[in-house]
NUTIDREN-416580 format. One line per 3 residues: number of its first residue (from 1); their letters; for each residue x, y negated, z of C-alpha. Coordinates in pm, 1 decimal. Layout:
BEGIN
NUM	a	X Y Z ~ ...
***
This chain:
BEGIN
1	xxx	8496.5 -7162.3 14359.5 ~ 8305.6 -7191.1 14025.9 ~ 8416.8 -6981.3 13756.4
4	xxx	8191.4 -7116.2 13492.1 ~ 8268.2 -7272.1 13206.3 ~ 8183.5 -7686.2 13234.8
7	xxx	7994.0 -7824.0 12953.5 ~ 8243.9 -7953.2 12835.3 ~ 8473.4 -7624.8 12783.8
10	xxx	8160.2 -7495.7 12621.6 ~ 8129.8 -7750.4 12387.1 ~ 8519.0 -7733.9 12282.8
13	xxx	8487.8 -7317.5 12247.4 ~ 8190.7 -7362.0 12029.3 ~ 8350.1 -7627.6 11822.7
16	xxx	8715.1 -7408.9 11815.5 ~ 8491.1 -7123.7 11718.2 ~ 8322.5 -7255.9 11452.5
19	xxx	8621.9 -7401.3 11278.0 ~ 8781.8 -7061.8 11320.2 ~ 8485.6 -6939.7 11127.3
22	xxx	8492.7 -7212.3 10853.6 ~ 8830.9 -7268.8 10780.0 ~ 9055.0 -6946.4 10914.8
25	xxx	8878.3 -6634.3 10893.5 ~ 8844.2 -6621.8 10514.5 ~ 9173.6 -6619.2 10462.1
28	xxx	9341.6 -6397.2 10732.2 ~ 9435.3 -6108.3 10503.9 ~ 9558.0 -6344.6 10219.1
31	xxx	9767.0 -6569.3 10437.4 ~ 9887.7 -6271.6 10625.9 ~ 9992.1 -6060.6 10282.9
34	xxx	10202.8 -6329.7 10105.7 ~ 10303.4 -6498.2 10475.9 ~ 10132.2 -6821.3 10361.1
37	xxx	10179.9 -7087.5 10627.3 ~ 9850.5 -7277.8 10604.6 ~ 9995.2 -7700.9 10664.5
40	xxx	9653.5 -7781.7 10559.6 ~ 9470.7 -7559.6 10752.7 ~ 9644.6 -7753.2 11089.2
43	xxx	9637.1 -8091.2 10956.9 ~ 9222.5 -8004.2 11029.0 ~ 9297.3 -7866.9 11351.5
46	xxx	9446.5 -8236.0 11391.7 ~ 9110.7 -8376.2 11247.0 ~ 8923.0 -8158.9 11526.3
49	xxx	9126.3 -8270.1 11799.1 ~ 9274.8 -7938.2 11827.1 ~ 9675.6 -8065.1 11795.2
52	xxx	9642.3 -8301.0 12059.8 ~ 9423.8 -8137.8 12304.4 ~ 9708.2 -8237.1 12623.8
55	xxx	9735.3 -8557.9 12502.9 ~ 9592.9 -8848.7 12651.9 ~ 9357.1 -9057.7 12438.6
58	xxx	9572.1 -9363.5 12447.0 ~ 9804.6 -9195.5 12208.1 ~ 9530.2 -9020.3 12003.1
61	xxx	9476.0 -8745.5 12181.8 ~ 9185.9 -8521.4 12315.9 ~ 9301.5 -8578.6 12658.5
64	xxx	9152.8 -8261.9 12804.8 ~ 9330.3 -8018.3 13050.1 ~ 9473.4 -7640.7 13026.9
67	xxx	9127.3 -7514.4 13087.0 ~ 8998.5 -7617.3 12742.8 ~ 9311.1 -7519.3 12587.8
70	xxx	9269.6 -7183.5 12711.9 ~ 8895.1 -7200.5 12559.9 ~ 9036.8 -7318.1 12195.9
73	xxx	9342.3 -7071.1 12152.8 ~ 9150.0 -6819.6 12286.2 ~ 8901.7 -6866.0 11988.1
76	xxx	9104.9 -6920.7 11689.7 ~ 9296.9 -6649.2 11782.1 ~ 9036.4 -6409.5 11790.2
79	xxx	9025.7 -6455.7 11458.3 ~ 9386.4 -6535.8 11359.9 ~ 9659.6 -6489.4 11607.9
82	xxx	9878.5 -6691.3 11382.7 ~ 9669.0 -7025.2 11366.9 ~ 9675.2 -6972.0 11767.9
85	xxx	10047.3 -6929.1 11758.0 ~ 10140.4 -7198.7 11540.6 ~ 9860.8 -7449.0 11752.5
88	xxx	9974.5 -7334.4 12085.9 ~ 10401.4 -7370.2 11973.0 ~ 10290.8 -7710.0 11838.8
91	xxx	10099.2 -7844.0 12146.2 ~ 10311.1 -7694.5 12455.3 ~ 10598.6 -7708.7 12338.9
94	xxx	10750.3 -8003.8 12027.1 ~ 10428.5 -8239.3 12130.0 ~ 10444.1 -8155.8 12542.1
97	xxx	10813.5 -8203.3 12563.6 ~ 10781.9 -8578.6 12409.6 ~ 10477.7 -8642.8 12627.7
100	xxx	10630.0 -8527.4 12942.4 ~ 10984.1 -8617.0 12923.5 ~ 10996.9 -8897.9 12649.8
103	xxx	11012.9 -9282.9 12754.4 ~ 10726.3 -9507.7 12652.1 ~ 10871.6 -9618.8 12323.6
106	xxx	10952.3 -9257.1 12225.2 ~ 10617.7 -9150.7 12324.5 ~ 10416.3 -9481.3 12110.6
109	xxx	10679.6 -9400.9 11816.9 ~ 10606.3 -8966.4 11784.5 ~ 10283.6 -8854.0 11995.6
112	xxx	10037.9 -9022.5 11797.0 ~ 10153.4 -8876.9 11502.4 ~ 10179.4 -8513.9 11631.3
115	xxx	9802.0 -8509.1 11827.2 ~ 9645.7 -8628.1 11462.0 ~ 9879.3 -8312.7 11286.5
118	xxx	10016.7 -8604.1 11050.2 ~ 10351.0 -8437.0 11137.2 ~ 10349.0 -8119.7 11266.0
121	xxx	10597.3 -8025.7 11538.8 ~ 10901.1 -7785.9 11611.9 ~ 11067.5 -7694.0 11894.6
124	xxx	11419.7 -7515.8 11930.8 ~ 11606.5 -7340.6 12210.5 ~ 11651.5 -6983.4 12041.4
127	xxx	12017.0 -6932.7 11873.4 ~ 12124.2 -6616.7 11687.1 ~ 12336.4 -6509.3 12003.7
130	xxx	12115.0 -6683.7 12310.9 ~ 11740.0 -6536.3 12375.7 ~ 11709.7 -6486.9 12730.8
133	xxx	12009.9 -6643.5 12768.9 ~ 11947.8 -7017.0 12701.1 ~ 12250.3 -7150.8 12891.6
136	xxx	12534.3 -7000.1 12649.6 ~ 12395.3 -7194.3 12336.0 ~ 12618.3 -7263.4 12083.9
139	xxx	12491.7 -7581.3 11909.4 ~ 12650.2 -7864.9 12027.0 ~ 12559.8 -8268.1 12005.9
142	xxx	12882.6 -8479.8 12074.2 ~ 12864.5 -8882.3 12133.5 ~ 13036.1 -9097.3 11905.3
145	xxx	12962.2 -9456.6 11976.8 ~ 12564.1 -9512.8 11958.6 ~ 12524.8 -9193.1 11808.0
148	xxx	12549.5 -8838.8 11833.6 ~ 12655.9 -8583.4 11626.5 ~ 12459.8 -8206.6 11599.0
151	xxx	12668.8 -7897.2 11465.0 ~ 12467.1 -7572.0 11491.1 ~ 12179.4 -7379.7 11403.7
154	xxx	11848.2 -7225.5 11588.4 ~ 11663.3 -6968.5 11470.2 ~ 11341.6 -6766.0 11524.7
157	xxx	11168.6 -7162.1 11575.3 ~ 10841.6 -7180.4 11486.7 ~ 10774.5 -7439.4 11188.1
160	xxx	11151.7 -7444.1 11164.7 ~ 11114.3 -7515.8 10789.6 ~ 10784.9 -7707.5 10762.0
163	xxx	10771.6 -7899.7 11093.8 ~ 10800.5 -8312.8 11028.4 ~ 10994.0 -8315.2 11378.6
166	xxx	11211.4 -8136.6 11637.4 ~ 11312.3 -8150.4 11998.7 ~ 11617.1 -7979.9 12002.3
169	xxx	11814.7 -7899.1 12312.4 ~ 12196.7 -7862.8 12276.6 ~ 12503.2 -7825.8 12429.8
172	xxx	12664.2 -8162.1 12553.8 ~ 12870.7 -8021.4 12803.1 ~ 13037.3 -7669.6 12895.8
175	xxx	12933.5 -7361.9 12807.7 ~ 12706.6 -7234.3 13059.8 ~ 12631.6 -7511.2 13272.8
178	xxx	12277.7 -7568.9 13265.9 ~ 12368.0 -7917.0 13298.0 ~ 12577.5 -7914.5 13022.1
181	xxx	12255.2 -7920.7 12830.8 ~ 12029.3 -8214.2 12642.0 ~ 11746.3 -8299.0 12431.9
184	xxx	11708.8 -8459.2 12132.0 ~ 11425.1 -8582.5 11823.7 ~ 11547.2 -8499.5 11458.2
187	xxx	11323.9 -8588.1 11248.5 ~ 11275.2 -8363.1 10884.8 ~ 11485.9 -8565.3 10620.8
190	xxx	11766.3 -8639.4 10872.1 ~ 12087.7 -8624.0 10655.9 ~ 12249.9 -8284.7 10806.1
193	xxx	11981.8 -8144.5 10908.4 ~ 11834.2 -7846.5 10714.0 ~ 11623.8 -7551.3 10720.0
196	xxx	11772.6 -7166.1 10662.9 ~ 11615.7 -6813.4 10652.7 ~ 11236.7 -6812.2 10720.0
199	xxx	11178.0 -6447.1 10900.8 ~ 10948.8 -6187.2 10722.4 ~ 10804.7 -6044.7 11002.0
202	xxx	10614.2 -5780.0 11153.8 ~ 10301.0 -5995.8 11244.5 ~ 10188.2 -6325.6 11305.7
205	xxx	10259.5 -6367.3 10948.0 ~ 10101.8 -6705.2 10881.7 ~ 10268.2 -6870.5 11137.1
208	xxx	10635.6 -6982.2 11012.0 ~ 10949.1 -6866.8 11186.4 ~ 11227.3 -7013.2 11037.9
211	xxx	11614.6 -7100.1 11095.9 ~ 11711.2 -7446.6 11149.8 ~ 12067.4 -7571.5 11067.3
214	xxx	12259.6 -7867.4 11173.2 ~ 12564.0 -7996.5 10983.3 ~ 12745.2 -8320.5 11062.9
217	xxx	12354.9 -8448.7 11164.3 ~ 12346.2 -8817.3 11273.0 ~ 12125.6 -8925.1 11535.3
220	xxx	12069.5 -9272.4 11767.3 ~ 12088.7 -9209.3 12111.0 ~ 11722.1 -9354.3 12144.2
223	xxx	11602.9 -9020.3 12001.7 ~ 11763.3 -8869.7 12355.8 ~ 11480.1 -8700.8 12575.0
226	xxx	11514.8 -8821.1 12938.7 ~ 11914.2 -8827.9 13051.1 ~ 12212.5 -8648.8 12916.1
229	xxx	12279.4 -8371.3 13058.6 ~ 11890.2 -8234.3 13158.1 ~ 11756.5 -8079.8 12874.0
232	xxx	11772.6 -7766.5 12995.3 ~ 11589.5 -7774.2 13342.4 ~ 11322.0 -7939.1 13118.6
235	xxx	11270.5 -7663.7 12897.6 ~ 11222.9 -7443.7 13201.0 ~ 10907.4 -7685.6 13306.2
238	xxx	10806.6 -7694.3 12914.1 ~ 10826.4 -7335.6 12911.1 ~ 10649.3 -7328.4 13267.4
241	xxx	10312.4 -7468.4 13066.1 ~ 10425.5 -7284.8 12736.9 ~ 10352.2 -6946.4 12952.9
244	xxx	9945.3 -7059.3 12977.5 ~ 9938.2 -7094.2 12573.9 ~ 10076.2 -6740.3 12501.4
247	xxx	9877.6 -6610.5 12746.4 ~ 9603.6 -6791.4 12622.1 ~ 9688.5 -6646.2 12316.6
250	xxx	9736.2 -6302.7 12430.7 ~ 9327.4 -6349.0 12513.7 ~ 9231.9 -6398.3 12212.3
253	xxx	9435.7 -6118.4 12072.4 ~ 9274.3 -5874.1 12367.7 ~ 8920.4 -6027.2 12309.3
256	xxx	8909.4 -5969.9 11920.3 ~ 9080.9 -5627.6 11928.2 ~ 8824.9 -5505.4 12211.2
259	xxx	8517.6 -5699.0 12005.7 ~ 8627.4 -5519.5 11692.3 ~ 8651.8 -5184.8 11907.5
262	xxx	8340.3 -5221.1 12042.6 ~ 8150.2 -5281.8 11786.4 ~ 8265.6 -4959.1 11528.5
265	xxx	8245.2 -4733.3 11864.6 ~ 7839.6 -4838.8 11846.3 ~ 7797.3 -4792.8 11475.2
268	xxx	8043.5 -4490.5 11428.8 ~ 7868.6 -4110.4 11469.0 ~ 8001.7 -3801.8 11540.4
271	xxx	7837.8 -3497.0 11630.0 ~ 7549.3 -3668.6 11641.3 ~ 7575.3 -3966.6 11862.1
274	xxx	7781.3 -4274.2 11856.3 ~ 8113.4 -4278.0 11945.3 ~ 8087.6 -4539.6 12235.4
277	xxx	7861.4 -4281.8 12410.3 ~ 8176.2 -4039.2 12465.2 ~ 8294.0 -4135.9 12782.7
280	xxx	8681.9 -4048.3 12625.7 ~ 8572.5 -4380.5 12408.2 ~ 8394.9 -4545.2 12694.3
283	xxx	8637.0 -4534.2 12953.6 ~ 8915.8 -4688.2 12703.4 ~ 8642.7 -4966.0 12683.6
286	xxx	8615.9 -5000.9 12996.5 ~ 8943.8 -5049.7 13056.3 ~ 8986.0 -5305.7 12800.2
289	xxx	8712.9 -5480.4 12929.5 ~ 8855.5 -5480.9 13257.9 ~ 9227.6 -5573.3 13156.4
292	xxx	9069.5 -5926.0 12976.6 ~ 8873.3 -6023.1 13283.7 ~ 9193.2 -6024.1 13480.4
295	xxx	9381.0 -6197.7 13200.8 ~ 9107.7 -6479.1 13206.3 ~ 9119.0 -6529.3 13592.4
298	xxx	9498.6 -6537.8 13605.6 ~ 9502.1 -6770.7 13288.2 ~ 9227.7 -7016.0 13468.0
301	xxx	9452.5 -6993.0 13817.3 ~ 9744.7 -7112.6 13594.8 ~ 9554.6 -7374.9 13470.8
304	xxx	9430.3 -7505.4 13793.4 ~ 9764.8 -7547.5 13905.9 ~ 9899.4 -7687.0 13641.3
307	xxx	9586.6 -7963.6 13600.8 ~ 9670.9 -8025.0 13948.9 ~ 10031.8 -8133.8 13908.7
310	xxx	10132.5 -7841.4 14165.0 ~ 10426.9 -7565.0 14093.0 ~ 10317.5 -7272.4 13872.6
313	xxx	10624.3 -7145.5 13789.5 ~ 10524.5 -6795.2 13898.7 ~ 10179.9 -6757.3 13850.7
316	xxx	10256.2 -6917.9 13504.0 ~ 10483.2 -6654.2 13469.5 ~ 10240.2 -6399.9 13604.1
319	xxx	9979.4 -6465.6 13388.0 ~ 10212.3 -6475.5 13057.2 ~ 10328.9 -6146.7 13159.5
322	xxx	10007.5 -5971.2 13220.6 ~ 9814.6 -6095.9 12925.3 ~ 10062.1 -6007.5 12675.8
325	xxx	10165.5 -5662.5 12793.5 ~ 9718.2 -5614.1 12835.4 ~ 9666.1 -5792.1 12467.7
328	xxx	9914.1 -5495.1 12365.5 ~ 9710.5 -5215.0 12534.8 ~ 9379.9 -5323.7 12437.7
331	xxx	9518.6 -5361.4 12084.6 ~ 9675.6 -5011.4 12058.5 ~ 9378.1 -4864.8 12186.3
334	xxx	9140.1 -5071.7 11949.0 ~ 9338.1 -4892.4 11681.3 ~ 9296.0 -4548.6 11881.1
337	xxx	8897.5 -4543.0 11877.5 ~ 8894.0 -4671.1 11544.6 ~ 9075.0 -4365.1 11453.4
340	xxx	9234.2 -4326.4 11069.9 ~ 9074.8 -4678.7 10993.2 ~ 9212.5 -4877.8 11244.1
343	xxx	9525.4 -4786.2 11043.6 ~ 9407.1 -4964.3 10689.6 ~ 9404.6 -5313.5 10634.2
346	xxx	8979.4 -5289.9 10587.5 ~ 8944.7 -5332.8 10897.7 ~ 9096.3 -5629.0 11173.1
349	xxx	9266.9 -5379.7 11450.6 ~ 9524.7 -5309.4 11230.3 ~ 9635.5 -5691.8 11217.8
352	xxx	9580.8 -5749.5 11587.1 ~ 9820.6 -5453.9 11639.6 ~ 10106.6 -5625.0 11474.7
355	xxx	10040.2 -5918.1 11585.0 ~ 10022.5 -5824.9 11967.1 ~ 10379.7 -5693.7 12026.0
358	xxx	10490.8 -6099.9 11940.5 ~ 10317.9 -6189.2 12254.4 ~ 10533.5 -5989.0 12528.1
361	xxx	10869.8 -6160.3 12337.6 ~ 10783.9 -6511.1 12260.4 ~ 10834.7 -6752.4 12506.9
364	xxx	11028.5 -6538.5 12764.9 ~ 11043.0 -6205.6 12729.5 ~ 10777.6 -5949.6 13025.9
367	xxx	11174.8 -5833.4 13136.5 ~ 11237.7 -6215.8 13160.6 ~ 10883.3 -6271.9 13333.3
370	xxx	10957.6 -6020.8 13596.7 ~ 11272.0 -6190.7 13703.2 ~ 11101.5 -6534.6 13708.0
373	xxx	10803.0 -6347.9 13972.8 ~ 11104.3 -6180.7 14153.0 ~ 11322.4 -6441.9 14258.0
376	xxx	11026.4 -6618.1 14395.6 ~ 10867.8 -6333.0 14573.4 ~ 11209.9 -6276.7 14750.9
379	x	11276.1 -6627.5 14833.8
***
């Protein structure tokens, strides 16, 4: 096995890195203060390739594999967890639910505009009363000749107020019946279709979380992903590949806490000698250091099976799980050796803190995780 970067994943973490440089990292604290939700900023992402990366080139996109877009969340969200958020929701999950379930016209008529970031993508499961549990959703889509008709709302959706376009997935059948459940495109200026509350929240501040409401809303049956009645046991394969992004972006978290870490342990002196040469501070590097190297190799093993086309349903799951709950560790220690000024906003460990804790809740909960590894461990 070679566990070296190709050439080509080099190339795309240098040129993720020095966007990240250029365009994010002067305006972290700003963006993260007044919750700006940078549009422009992602529109160049689109411009770098970086909103397309799964797509093939016939529609526009970068047509690379999970290995590179590992490498690029990884980077932008060592300096911006948000960017990496918003990027990662965007590709995996609006974008990758098109590509993977959407027919050929669907596909020629939306993907090409979401890999350039000319429209920038939402994706909504989440109700007010359904987290973890999907299956009891409340919105509802009911046919009425060619047409069907949305009543309901989702909430905590990423670019729920600024996204261009939706896949939705809805209740077309009972209650419960996870194949009662569909998929549709709404596209933003849909008559019924509206945006609610956008969420102030703890951290990942400059990525937009935001309510999205459905009243009376119109839509053709040829914005239907794949046939009625399977939207849900697609979102559990979206989700599958969703996992690798927020671990991907639990990296990035982990790797710019522990850089940040590292560095003021070198240059900070007490009694003498710097603080990275206590072996209290040293050992908590250590096993930082430790806890991203394992993140990495289960992150890359995801990827492999997912490039491969081969069921990663639990190593997906694996790898979300232990990258988020380590990006949470390395984070709280990060703030630890910094002492009283990893509490103040001068310096980053503060932000990668509150932005950590997202990363063990979005996109299935570590509880949620563990009964995903379970059930196929006791098969």
């Amino acid at each position: 096995m070679n566990f070296d970067y190709t050439e080509t994943q080099k190339l795309i973490a240098e040129s993720a890195r020095d966007f990240a440089k250029q365009f994010i990292e002067p305006y972290v604290m700003e963006w993260d203060e007044k919750q700006i939700f940078p549009v422009d900023v992602l529109k160049k992402a689109g411009e770098f390739g970086f909103m397309g990366i799964l797509v093939p080139e016939e529609y526009g996109g970068s047509g690379l594999g999970y290995h590179e877009y590992i490498a690029v969340l990884n980077e932008i969200s060592m300096v911006d967890p948000s960017i990496g958020l918003s990027i990662a929701a965007h590709n995996s999950l609006c974008t990758n639910h098109i590509l993977t379930f959407g027919n050929d016209e669907q596909k020629a008529k939306w993907i090409p505009k979401l890999a350039s970031a000319e429209w920038i993508g939402a994706w909504g499961l989440t109700e007010h009363n359904t987290g973890s549990d999907a299956g009891g959703m409340s919105t509802t889509a009911v046919k009425e000749g060619d047409h069907w008709i949305i009543n309901g709302a989702k909430n905590f959706i990423t670019h729920g107020k600024s996204g261009d376009i939706a896949v939705v997935i809805v209740r077309t059948g009972e209650k419960g019946d996870s194949r009662g459940i569909t998929a549709f495109v709404v596209e933003k200026g849909t008559p019924g279709f509206s945006s609610g509350k956008k969420e102030d929240k703890l951290g990942m501040r400059a990525s937009e979380t935001a309510e999205m409401v459905f009243t009376d809303c119109r839509i053709p049956d040829t914005n239907r992903l794949g046939p009625v009645g399977e939207g849900f046991i697609q979102s559990m394969k979206i989700l599958d590949g969703g996992r690798i992004s927020i671990g991907a972006l639990s990296l990035g978290v982990a790797n710019g806490a522990y850089k940040a870490a590292l560095k003021y342990s070198k240059e900070r002196v007490q009694f003498g000698k710097p603080i990275s040469e206590f072996q209290g501070i040293s050992f908590k590097l250590a096993d930082m250091a430790t806890d991203i190297q394992a993140s990495e190799l289960l992150l890359h093993k995801a990827a492999f099976e997912k490039n491969a086309g081969r069921p990663m349903t639990k190593i997906g799951a694996m790898c979300k799980m232990f990258a988020s709950e380590a990006c949470v560790r390395i984070a709280n220690e990060a703030v630890q050796i910094h002492g009283g000024y990893g509490y103040i906003k001068d310096f980053p460990v503060e932000k990668f803190y509150r932005d950590s804790k997202l990363c063990t809740i979005g996109e299935g909960t570590t509880e949620i995780q563990k009964v995903v590894i379970s059930r196929h461990i006791l098969k």
